[in-house]
C-alpha positions in Angstrom: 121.3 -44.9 169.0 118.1 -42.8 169.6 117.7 -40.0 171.9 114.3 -39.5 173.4 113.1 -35.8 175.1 109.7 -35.7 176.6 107.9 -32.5 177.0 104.5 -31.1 177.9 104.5 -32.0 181.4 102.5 -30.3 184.5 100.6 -29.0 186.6 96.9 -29.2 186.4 93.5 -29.7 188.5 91.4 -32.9 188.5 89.5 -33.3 185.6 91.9 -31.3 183.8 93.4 -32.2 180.3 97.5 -32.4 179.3 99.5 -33.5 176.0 102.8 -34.9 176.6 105.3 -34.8 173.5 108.5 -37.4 173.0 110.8 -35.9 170.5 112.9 -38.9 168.7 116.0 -38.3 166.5 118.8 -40.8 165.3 118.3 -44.5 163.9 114.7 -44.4 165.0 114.4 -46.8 162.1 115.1 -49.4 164.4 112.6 -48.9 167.0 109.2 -49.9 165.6 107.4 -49.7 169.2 107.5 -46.6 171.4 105.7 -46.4 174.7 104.6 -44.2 177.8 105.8 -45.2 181.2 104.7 -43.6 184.5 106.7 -43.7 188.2 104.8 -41.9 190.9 106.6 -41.8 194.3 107.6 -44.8 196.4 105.6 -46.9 193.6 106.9 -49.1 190.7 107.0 -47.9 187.2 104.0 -48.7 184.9 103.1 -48.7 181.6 100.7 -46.8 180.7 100.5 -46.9 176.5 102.5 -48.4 173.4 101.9 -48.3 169.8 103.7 -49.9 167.1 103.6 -50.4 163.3 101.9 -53.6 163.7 98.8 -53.4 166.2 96.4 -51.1 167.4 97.6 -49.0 170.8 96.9 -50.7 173.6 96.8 -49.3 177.2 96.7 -49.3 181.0 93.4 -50.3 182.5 93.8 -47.6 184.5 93.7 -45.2 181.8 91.9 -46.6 179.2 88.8 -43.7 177.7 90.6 -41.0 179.3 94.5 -41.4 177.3 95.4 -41.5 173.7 98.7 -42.7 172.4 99.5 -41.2 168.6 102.4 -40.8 166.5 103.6 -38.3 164.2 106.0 -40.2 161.9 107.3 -38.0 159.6 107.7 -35.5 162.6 108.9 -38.5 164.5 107.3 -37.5 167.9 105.2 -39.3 169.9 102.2 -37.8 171.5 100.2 -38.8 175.1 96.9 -36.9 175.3 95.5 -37.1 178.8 92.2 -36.2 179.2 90.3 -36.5 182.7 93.1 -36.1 185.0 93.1 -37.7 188.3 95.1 -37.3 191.0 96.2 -40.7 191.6 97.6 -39.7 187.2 100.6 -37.8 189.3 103.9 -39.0 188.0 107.0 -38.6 186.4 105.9 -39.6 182.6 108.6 -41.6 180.7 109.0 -42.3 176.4 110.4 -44.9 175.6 111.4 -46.7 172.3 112.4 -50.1 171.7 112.2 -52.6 168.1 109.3 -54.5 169.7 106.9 -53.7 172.3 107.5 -55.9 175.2 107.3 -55.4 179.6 109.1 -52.9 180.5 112.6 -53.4 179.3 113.0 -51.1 176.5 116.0 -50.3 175.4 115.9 -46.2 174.6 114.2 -43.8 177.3 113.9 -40.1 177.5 114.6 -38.4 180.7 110.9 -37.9 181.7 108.6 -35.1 182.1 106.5 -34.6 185.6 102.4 -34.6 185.5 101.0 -33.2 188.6 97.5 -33.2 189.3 95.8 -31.9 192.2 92.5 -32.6 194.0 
């Protein structure tokens, strides 16, 4: 089992700049790929980044130049720097962990943190 927490969530102007932290603890072992998620209001969720042990990050279109996926293995916490904040960026932000990186069925999620941005 691995319990997720998210942190660093929000409230900031456009143009402004936010790190989200996922904190992972038990068999992380097992989950090679972790991953950010967004769900804004009345919309679907998204993905927005995932890194693993075997690619590069990859990302969103919709973020790409402006986010920045990075792990801290030994501290085993996952890290979403948001730079260039736009409104439409407003959601609730989700980690989540799984052995492979794949859609959006991962097996481990935190609870989410919420990223507000205003015009």
């Amino acid at each position: 089992q691995v319990h997720l927490v998210e942190s660093g969530g929000g409230s900031v102007q456009a143009g402004g700049s936010l790190r989200l932290s996922c904190a992972a603890s038990g068999a992380t072992y097992t989950t090679s790929c972790m991953a950010w998620f967004r769900q804004a209001p009345g919309k679907e969720r998204e993905g927005v980044a995932t890194i693993d042990s075997i690619g590069g990050p990859t990302y969103a279109n919709s973020v790409k130049g402006r986010f920045t996926i990075s792990k801290d293995s030994a501290k085993s916490t996952l890290y979403l720097q948001m730079n260039s904040l736009k409104p439409e960026d407003t959601a609730m932000y989700y980690c989540a962990a799984d052995l492979l990186c794949h859609g959006n069925d991962y097996k481990y999620w935190g609870q989410g943190t919420q990223v507000t941005v205003s015009s």
